[in-house]
DOZA-224149 format. One line per field, with one value per residue (C-alpha): residue number from 1; chain; z, y, x. Coordinates in nm, 3 decimals, m for minus. Layout:
<recs>
num = c(NUM:...)
chaine = c(A:...)
pz = c(Z:...)
py = c(Y:...)
px = c(X:...)
</recs>
This chain:
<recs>
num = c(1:2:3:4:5:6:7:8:9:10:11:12:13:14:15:16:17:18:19:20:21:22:23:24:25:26:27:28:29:30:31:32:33:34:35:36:37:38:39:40:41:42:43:44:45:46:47:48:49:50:51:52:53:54:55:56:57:58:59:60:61:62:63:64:65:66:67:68:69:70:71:72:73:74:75:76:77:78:79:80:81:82:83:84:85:86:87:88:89:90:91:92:93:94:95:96:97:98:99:100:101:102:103:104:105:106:107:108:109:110:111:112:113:114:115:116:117:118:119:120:121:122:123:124:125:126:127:128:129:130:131:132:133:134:135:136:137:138:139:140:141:142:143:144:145:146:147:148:149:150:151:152:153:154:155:156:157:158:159:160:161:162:163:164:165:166:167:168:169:170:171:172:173:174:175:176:177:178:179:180:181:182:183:184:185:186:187:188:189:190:191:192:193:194:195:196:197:198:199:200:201:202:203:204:205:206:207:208:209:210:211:212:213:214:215:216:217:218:219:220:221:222:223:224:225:226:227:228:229:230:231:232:233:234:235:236:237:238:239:240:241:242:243:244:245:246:247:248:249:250:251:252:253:254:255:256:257:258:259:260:261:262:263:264:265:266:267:268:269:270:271:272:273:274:275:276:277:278:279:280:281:282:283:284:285:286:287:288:289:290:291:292:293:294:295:296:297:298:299:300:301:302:303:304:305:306:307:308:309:310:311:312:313:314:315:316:317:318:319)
chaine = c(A:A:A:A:A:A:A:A:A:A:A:A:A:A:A:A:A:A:A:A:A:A:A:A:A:A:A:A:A:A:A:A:A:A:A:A:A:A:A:A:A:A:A:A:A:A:A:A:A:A:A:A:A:A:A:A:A:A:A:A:A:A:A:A:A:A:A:A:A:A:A:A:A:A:A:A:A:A:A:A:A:A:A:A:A:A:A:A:A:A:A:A:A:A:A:A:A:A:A:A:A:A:A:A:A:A:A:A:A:A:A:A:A:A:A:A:A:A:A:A:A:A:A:A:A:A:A:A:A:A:A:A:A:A:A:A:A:A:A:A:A:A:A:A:A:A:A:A:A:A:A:A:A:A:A:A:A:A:A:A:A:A:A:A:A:A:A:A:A:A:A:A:A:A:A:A:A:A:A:A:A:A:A:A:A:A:A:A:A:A:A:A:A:A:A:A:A:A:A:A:A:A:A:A:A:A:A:A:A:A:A:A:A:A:A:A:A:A:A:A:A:A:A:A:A:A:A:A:A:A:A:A:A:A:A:A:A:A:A:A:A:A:A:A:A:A:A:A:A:A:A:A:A:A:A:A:A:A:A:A:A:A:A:A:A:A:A:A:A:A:A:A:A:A:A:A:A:A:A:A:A:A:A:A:A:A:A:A:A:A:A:A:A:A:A:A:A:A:A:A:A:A:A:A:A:A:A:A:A:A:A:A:A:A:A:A:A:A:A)
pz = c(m0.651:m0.361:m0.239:0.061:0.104:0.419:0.442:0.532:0.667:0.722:0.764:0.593:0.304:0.340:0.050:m0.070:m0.331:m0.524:m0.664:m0.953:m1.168:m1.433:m1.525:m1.497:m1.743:m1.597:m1.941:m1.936:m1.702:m1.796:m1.666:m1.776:m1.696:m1.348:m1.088:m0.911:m0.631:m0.447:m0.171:m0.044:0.196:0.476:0.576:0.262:0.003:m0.247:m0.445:m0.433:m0.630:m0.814:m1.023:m1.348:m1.327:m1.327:m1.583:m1.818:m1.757:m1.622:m1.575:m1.583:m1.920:m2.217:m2.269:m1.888:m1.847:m1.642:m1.395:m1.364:m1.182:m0.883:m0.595:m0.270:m0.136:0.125:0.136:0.355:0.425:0.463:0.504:0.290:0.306:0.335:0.116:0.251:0.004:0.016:m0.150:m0.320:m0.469:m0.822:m0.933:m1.188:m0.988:m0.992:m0.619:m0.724:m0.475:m0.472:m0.277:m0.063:m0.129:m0.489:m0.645:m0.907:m1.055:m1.150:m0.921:m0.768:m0.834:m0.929:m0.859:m1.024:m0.799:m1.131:m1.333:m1.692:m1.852:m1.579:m1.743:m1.591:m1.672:m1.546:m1.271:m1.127:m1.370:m1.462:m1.284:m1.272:m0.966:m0.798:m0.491:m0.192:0.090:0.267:0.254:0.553:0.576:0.808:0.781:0.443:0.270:0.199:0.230:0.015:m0.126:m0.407:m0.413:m0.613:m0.502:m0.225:m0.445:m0.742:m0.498:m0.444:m0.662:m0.720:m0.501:m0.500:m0.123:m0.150:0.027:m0.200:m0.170:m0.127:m0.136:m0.548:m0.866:m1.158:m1.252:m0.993:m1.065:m1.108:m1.477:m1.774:m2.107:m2.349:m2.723:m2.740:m2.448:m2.089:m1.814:m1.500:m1.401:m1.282:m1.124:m0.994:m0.588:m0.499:m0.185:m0.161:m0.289:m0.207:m0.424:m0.726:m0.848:m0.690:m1.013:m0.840:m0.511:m0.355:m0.175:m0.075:m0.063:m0.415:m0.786:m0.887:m0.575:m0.442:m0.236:m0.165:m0.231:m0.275:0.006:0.115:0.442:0.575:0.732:1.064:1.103:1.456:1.617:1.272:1.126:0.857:0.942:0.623:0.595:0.269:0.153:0.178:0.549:0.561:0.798:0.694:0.923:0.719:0.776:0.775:0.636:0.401:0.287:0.420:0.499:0.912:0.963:0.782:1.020:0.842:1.009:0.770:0.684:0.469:0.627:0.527:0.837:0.918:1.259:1.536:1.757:2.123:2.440:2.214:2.098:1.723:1.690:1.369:1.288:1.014:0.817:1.082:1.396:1.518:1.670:1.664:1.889:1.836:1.998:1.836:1.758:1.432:1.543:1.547:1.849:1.872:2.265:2.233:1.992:2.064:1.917:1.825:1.661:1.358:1.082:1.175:0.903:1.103:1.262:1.660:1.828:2.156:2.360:2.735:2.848:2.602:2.298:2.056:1.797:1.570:1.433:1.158:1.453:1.713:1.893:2.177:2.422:2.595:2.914:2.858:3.152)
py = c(m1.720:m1.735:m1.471:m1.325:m1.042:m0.987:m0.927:m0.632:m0.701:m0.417:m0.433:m0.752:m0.729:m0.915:m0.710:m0.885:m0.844:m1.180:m1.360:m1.333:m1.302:m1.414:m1.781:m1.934:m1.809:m1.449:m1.287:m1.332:m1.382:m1.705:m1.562:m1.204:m1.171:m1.338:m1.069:m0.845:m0.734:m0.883:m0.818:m1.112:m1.114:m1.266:m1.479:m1.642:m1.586:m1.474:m1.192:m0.870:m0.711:m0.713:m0.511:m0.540:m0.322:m0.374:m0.674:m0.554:m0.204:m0.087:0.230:0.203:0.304:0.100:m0.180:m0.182:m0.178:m0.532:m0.710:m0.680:m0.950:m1.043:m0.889:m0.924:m0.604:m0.581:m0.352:m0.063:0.137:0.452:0.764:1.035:1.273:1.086:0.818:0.481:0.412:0.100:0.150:m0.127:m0.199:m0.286:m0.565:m0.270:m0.051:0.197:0.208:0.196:0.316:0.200:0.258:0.041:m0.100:m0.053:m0.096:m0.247:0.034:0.105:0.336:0.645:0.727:0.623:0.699:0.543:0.555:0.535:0.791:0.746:0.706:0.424:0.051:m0.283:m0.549:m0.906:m1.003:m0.637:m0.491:m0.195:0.097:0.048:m0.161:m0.331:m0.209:m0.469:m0.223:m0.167:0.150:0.359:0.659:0.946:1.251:1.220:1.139:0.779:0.708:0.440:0.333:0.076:m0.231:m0.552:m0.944:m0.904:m1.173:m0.893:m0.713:m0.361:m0.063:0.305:0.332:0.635:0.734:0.932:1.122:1.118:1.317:1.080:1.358:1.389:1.181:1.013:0.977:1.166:1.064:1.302:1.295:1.204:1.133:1.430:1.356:1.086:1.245:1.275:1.639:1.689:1.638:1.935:1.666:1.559:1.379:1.403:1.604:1.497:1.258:1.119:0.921:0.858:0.920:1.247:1.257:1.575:1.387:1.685:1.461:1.138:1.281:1.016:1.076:0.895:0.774:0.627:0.852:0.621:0.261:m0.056:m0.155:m0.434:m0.277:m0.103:0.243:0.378:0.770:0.873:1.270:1.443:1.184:0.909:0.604:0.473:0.161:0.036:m0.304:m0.236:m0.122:0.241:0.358:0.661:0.935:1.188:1.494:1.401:1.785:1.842:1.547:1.660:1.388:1.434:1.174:0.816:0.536:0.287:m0.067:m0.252:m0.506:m0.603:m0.514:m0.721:m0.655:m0.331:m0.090:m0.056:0.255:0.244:0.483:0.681:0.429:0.291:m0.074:m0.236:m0.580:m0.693:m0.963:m0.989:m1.068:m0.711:m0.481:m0.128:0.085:0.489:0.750:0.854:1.260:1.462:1.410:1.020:0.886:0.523:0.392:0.007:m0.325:m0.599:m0.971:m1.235:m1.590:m1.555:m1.262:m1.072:m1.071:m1.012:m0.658:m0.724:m0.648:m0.519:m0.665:m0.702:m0.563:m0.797:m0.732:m1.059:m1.121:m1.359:m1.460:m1.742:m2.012:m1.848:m1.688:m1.427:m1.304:m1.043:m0.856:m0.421:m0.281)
px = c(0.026:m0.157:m0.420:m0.308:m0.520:m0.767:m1.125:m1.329:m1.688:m1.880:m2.248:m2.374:m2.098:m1.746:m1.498:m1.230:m0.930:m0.946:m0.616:m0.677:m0.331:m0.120:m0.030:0.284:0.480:0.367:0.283:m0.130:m0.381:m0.588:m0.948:m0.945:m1.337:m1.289:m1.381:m1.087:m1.310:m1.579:m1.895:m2.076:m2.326:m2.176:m2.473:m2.568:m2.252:m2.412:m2.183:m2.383:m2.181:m1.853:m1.646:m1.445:m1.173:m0.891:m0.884:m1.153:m1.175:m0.892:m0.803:m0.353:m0.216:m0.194:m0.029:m0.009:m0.386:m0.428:m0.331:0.058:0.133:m0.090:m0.338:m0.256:m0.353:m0.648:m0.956:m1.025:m1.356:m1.377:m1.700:m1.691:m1.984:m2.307:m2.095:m1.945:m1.662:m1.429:m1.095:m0.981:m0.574:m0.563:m0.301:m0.255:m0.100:m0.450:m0.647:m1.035:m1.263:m1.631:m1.994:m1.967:m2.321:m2.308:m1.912:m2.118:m2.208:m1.807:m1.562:m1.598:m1.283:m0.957:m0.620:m0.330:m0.034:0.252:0.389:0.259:0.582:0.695:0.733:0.619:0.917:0.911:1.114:1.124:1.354:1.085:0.922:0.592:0.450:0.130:m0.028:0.057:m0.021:m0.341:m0.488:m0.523:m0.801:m0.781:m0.914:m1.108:m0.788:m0.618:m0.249:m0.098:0.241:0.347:0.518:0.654:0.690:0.989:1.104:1.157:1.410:1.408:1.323:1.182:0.870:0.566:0.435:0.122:m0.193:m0.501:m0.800:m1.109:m1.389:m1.318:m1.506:m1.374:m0.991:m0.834:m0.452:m0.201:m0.170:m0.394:m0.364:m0.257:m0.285:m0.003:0.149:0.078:0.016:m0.089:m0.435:m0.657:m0.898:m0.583:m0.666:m0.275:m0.234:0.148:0.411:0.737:0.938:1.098:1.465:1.648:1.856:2.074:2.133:2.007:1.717:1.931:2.310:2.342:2.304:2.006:1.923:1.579:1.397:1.114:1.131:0.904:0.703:0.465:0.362:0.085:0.140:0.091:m0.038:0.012:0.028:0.024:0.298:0.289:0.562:0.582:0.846:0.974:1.101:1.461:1.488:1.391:1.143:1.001:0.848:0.645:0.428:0.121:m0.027:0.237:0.426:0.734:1.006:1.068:1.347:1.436:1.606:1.811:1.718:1.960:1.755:1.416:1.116:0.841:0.573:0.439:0.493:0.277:0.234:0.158:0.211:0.390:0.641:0.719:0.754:0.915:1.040:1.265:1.425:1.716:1.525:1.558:1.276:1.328:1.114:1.151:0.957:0.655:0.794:0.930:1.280:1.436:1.520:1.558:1.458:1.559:1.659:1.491:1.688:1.486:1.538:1.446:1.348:0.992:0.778:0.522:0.325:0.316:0.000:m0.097:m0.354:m0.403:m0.103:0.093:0.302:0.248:0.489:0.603:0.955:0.992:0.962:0.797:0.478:0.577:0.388:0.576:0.446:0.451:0.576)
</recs>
């Protein structure tokens, strides 16, 4: 696979996820010892520093403790304190965050997004997934989801808000003699997800209250709009976790939503934009057709909304 994650410069540095991954038949990756994350000075490329996690030091549960598939998720920076930290997605399912001028020196902290009991299968058929999301900071805190190769179809997913002001393992649960409990250290501020085995969450037996997702989130007016891979947007508390509203778009969602002049924006696999009002209570203000599926985010610029479909560039004029 391809890497398809994007750069972060800040200061002299450019941080990268690498694509580093496994081979073809997807059971080992070939260069174990080649770096996950990267800085380079940005004027002469030379690597400053780089880290080992997650292939040779990684902090997921055995035998999960590598690189699951690939890494395709992008950096984000982010200061805590007097500290500059960049948070960094693990193909191992575990976000790593590092000082920014020395992620040398090994994490900070590290979170690990899966429940300790969840399995990694190929093809998708397990519960334990990568990180393909870009994390977002606000307010000392990071908010980050998991997700699979669309490819791998859909599946349980894990929403969270994580506590970046903490050290060390900071996940919710750590190892317990051959068991597992929760983690004192523990950086989890809320979660949604996993299986509502009453239906009391979902209105279904065993049904997904968070799924997969490969798009970045959008934190607007106290609220979290967190879509996942099979169509749901998701509008969540941003203090407590607590699920607001869901809309149903019908289709994949691959791209991730925008929020502008109080309005949500969100493409899917069908060609449709939705745009809601920015609130705690769903209202949907227009559907937008276009050509082909949006896999894209659209951006605002100039007093233009610029999109893509499969085909196309728009540039559409805001009223």
């Amino acid at each position: 696979n391809l890497a398809t994650s994007s750069p972060v410069i800040h200061g002299d540095l450019i941080l990268l996820v690498t694509s580093n991954g496994v081979d073809e038949a997807h059971l080992e990756v070939p260069s174990p010892r080649a770096p996950s994350f990267l800085a380079v000075n940005k004027k002469t490329g030379e690597v400053v520093w780089e880290a080992v996690e997650p292939t040779l030091d990684s902090k997921a549960p055995e035998p999960f403790n590598n690189i699951l598939h690939g890494q395709w998720g992008s950096p984000a920076v982010g200061k805590v304190g007097d500290q500059t930290l960049v948070f960094m997605p693990g193909g191992d399912g575990v976000l790593y965050a590092y000082d920014v001028e020395n992620g040398g020196d090994g994490p900070v902290w590290w979170f690990d997004l899966n429940p300790k009991e969840s399995l990694w299968e190929l093809g998708g058929r397990g519960s334990r997934n990568a990180i393909i999301s870009t994390p977002v900071f606000v307010d000392n805190s990071v908010i980050l989801a998991v997700g699979q190769d669309p490819e791998h179809g859909e599946g349980v997913g894990h929403l969270y808000r994580i506590d970046a002001t903490k050290k060390g393992d900071v996940s919710p649960q750590i190892v317990d003699g051959d068991g597992w409990k929760a983690n004192p250290n523990s950086g989890q501020i809320w979660h949604v997800g996993g299986i509502d085995k009453d239906g009391s969450v979902t209105g279904e037996e065993n049904g997904l209250i968070y799924r997969r997702t490969i798009s970045t989130f959008a934190v607007s007016n106290g609220l979290v709009y967190a879509p996942d891979l099979s169509g749901f947007l998701h509008c969540v508390d941003f203090k407590t976790g607590k699920k607001m509203w869901v809309h149903d778009t019908f289709a994949a969602v691959w791209g991730s939503p925008m929020v502008v002049d109080g309005h949500v924006l969100l493409g899917d696999e069908d060609g449709e934009m939705v745009i809601l009002e920015d609130g705690p209570k769903e209202k949907v203000i227009e559907e937008k057709i276009f050509q082909s599926s949006i896999y894209s985010t659209p951006t605002i610029a100039n007093g233009r909304m610029y999109v893509s479909d499969r085909s196309r560039l728009y540039a559409i004029k805001i009223k």
